[in-house]
C-alpha positions as CSV (number, residue, x, y, z in Angstrom):
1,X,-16.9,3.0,-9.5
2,X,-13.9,0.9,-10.9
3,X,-14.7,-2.3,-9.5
4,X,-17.7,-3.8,-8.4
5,X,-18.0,-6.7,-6.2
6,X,-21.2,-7.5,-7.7
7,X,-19.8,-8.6,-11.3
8,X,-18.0,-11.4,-12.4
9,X,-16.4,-10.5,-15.4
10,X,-12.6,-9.6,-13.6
11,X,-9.6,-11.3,-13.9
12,X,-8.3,-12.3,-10.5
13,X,-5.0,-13.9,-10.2
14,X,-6.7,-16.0,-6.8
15,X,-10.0,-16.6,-5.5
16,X,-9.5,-17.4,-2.0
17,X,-10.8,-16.1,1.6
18,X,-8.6,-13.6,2.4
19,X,-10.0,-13.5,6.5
20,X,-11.5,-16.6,7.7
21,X,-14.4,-15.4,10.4
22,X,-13.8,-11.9,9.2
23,X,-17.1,-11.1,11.0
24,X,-16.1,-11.9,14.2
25,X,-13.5,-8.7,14.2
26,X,-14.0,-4.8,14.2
27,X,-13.5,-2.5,11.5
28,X,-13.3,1.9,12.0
29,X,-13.8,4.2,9.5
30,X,-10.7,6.5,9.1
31,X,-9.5,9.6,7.9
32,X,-7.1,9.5,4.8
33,X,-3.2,10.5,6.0
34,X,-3.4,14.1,4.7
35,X,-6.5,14.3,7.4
36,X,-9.2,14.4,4.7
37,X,-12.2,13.0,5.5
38,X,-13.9,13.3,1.6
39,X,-13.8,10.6,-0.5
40,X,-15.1,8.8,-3.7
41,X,-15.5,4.9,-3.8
42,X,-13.3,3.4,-6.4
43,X,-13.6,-0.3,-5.8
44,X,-16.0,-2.4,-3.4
45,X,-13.8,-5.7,-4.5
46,X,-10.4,-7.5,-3.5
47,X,-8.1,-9.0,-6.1
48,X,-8.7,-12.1,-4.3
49,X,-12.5,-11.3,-4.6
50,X,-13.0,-10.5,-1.3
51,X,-15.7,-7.8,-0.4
52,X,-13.1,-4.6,0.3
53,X,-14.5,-1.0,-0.2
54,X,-12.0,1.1,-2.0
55,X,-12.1,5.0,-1.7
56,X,-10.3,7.7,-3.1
57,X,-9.2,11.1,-1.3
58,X,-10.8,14.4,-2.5
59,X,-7.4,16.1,-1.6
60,X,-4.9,13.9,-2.1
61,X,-5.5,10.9,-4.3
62,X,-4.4,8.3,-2.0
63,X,-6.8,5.0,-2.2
64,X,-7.7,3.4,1.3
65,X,-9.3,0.8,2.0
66,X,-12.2,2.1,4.8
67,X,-13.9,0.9,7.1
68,X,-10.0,-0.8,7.7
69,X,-8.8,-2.4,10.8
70,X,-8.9,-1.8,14.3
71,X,-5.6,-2.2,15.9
72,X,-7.0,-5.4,17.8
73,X,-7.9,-6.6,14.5
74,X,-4.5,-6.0,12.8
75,X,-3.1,-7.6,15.7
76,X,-4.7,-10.3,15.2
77,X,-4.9,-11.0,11.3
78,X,-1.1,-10.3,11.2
79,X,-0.3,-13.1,14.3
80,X,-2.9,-15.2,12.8
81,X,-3.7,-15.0,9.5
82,X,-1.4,-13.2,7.4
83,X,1.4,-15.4,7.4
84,X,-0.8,-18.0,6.1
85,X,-2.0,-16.2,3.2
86,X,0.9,-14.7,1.7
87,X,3.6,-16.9,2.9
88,X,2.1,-20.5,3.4
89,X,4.4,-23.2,3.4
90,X,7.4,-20.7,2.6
91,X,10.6,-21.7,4.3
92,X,12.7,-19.2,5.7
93,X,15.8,-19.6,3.3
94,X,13.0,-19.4,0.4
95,X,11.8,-16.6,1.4
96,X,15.6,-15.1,1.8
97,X,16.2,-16.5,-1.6
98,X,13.4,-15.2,-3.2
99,X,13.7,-11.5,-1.7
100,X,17.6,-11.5,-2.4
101,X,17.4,-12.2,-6.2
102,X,15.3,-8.6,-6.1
103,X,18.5,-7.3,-4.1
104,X,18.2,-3.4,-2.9
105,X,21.6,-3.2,-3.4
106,X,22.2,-2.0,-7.2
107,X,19.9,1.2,-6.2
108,X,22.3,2.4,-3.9
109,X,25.1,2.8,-6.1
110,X,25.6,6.8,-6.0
111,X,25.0,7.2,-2.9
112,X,26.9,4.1,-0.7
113,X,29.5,6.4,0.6
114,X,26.8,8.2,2.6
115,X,26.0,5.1,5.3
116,X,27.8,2.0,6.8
117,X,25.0,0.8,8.6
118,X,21.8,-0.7,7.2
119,X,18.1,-1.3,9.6
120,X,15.7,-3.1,7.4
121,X,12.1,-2.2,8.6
122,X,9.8,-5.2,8.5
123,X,12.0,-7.2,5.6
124,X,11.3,-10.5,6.3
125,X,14.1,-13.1,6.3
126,X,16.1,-10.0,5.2
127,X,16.9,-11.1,2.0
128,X,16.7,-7.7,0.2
129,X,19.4,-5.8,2.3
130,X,21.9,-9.1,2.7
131,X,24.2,-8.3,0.1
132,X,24.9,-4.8,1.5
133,X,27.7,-7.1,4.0
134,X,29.5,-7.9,1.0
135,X,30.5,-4.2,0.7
136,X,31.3,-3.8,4.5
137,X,28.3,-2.4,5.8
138,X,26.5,-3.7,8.7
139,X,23.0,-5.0,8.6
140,X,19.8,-5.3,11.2
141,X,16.6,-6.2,11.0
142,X,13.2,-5.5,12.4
143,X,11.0,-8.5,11.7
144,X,7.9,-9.4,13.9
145,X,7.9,-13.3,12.4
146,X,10.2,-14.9,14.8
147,X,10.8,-17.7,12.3
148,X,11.9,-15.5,9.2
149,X,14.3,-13.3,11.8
150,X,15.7,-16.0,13.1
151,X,17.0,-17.2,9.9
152,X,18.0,-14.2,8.9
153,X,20.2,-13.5,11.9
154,X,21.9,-17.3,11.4
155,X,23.0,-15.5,8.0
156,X,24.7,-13.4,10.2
157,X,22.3,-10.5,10.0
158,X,21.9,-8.1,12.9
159,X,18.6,-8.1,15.2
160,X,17.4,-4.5,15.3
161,X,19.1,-2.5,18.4
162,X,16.9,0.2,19.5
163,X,19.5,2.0,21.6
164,X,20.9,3.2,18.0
165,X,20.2,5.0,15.4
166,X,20.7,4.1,11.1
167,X,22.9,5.6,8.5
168,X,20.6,4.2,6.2
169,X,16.5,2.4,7.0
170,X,15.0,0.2,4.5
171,X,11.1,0.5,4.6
172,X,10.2,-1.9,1.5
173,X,6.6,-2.6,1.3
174,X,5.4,-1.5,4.5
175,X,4.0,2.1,4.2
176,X,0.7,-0.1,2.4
177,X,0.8,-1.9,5.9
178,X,0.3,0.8,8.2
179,X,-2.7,1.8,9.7
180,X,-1.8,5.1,10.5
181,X,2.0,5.9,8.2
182,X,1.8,9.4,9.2
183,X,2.6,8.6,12.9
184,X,4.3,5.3,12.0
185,X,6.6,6.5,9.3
186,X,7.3,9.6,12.2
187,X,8.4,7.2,14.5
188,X,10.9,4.9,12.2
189,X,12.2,8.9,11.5
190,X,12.5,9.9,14.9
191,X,13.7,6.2,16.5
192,X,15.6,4.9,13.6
193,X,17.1,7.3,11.5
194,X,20.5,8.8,11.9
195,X,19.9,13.3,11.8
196,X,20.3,13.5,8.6
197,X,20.6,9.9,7.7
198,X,18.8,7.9,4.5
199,X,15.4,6.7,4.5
200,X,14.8,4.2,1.5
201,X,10.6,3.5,1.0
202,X,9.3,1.4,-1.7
203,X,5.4,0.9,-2.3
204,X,3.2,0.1,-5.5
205,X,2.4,3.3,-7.0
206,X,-0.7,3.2,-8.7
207,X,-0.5,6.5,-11.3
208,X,2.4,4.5,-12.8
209,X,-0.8,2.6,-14.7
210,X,-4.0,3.0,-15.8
211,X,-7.5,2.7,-13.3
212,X,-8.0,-0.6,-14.9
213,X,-4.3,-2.6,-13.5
214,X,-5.6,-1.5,-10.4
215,X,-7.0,-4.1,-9.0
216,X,-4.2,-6.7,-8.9
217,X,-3.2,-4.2,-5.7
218,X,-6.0,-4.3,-3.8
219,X,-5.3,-6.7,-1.4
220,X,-6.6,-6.7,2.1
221,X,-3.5,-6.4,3.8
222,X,-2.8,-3.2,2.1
223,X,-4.6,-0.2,3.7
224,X,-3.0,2.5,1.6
225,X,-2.4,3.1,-2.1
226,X,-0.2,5.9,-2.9
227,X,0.1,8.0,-6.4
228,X,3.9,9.3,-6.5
229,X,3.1,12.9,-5.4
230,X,0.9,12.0,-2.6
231,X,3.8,10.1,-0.9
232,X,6.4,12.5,-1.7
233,X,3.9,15.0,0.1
234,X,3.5,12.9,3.0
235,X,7.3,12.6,3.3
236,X,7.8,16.2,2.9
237,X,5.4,16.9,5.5
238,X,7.6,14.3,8.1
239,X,10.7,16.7,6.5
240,X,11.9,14.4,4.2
241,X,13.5,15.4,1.3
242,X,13.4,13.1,-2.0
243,X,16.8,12.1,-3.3
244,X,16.3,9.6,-6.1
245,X,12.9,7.4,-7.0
246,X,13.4,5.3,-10.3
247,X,10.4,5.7,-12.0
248,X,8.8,2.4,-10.3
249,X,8.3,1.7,-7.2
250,X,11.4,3.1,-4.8
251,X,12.1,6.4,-3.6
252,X,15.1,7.7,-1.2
253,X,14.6,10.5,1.2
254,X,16.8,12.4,3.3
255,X,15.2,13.0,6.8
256,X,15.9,15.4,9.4
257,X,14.3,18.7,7.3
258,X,11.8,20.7,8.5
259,X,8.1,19.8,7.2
260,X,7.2,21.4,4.1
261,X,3.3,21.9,4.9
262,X,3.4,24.1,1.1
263,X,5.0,21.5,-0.8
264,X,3.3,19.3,0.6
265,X,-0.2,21.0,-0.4
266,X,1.2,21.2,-4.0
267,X,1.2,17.8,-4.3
268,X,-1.4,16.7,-2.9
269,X,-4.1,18.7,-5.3
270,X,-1.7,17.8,-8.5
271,X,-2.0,14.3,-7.0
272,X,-5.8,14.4,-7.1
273,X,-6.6,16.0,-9.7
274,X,-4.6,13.0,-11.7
275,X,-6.3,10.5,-10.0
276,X,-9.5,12.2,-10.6
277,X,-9.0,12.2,-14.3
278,X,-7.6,9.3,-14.4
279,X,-10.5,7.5,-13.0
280,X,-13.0,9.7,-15.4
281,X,-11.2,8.7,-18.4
282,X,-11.1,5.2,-17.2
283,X,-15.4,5.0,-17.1
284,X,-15.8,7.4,-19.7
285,X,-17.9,5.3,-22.6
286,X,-15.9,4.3,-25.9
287,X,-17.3,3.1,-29.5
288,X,-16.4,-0.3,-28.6
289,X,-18.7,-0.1,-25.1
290,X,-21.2,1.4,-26.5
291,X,-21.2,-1.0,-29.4
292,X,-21.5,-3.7,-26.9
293,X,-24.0,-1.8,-25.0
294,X,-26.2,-2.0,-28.0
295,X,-26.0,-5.6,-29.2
296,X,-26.8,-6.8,-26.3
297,X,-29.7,-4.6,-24.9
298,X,-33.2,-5.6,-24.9
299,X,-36.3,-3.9,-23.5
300,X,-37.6,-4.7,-20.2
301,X,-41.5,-5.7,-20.2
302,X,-43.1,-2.9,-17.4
303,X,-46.5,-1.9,-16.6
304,X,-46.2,2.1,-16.1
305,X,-49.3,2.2,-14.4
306,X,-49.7,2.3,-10.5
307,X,-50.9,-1.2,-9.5
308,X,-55.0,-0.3,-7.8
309,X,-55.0,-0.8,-4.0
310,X,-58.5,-2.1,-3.2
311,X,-58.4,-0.7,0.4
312,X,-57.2,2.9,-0.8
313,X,-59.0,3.2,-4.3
314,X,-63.0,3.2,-4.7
């Protein structure tokens, strides 16, 4: 195991209580989104040190967090709770402020002949896809907090039309939200997209670093972790087809292709057997560990012998 609840010795950017009266809601165990059900635990501890068991997939390498959610439960952390963890005391045009200085727009560059109209899924005051009107193209937005859409739409922002379909849908940092991305990421396709359209996902990908930067991800909010091929396999098994990813964080598909079930297999064993590795070399002793190991061991006093019972020994 990576991380254990049960020392002290991480660095944690917070300590706070992630769920107040988490025990009062319902938590399933769940089956990773390639369907696997095999598993390793990697971590039983939130950056926030929270209690969160970690596990990895057997055959794909995606980390989730299980037992997760229910969907009552998501309800009601997200209407309830979330808000006030990540975004306390955040004003709308903050937020907007903050998200547009990490403008999407400069990624598009190659490709902005392609779409003139923009949905962004879940992006908050809509500060990431804003600058796209300076180039013509219309914008929407899909936000469940009333008070962040509504700003965004006094910017002159679109609300979401479901009616229509997108040249181009945003999904920035929302896979890691879903409880189930497989059927969720099948119905932004299939509801959203334009045949043929673009389909633009960012998430943290954790094989860009090593097992030990791990932690500064787990959150509890995040359900899923993703290594790069596990979420290229999961597209390609929606029929996606990956365009562009910039080494980080952000990848752009082209939907409406048939699902690659083969490529998608591919990737998911090269995707765990890196993690699996990765994770090995990360626990596997060094000099300096074992050094350690040794300075500071001492024997432990024990009495090998079986303690006498009266009642059982003459």
């Amino acid at each position: 195991m990576l991380f254990d609840i049960n020392k002290t010795n991480y660095k944690y950017r917070e300590q706070f209580d992630e769920f107040p009266d988490i025990e009062k809601h319902t938590f399933e165990f769940t089956k990773c989104t390639c369907s696997s059900t095999e598993s390793y635990v990697v971590s039983t501890v939130s950056r926030h040190r929270n209690f969160q068991p970690i596990v990895a997939c057997e055959n794909c390498g995606t980390l989730r967090a299980n037992p997760y959610f229910t969907k009552e439960t998501a309800s009601h952390y997200y209407s309830n709770v979330y808000g006030n963890v990540k975004r306390s005391d955040r004003k709308p045009e903050e937020l907007f402020a903050a998200q547009n200085k990490k403008s999407l727009v400069p990624f598009f560059d190659d490709v902005e002949a392609d779409f003139n109209s923009v949905l962004d899924y879940g992006g908050g005051a809509g500060g990431k896809t804003a600058d796209f009107r300076k180039s013509g193209e219309e914008v929407s937005l899909y936000e469940v907090e009333g008070t962040y859409s509504q700003y965004a739409y006094d910017q002159g922002i679109l609300p979401h039309d479901k009616s229509r379909k997108y040249d181009l849908v945003v999904v920035s940092h929302v896979i890691e939200h879903m409880l189930d991305p497989v059927a969720q990421m099948k119905e932004v396709i299939d509801n959203c997209c334009e045949q043929e359209g673009l389909l633009f996902v960012a998430t943290p990908i954790i094989d860009r670093q090593r097992p030990r930067q791990w932690l500064q991800h787990f959150h509890i909010a995040h359900k899923y972790y993703f290594t790069r091929d596990a979420l290229v396999g999961l597209m390609a098994e929606l029929g996606c087809e990956l365009i562009e990813y910039n080494g980080n964080d952000s990848f752009l598909f082209r939907v409406g292709g048939k699902s690659d079930m083969r490529a998608s297999a591919a990737l998911y064993a090269a995707s765990a057997k890196k993690v699996r590795a990765a994770i090995e070399n990360e626990l596997r002793p060094s000099r300096s560990s074992i050094r350690r190991f040794l300075k500071f061991w001492r024997p432990q006093s024990h009495n090998q012998a079986a303690p006498r019972t009266p009642e059982l020994s003459p």
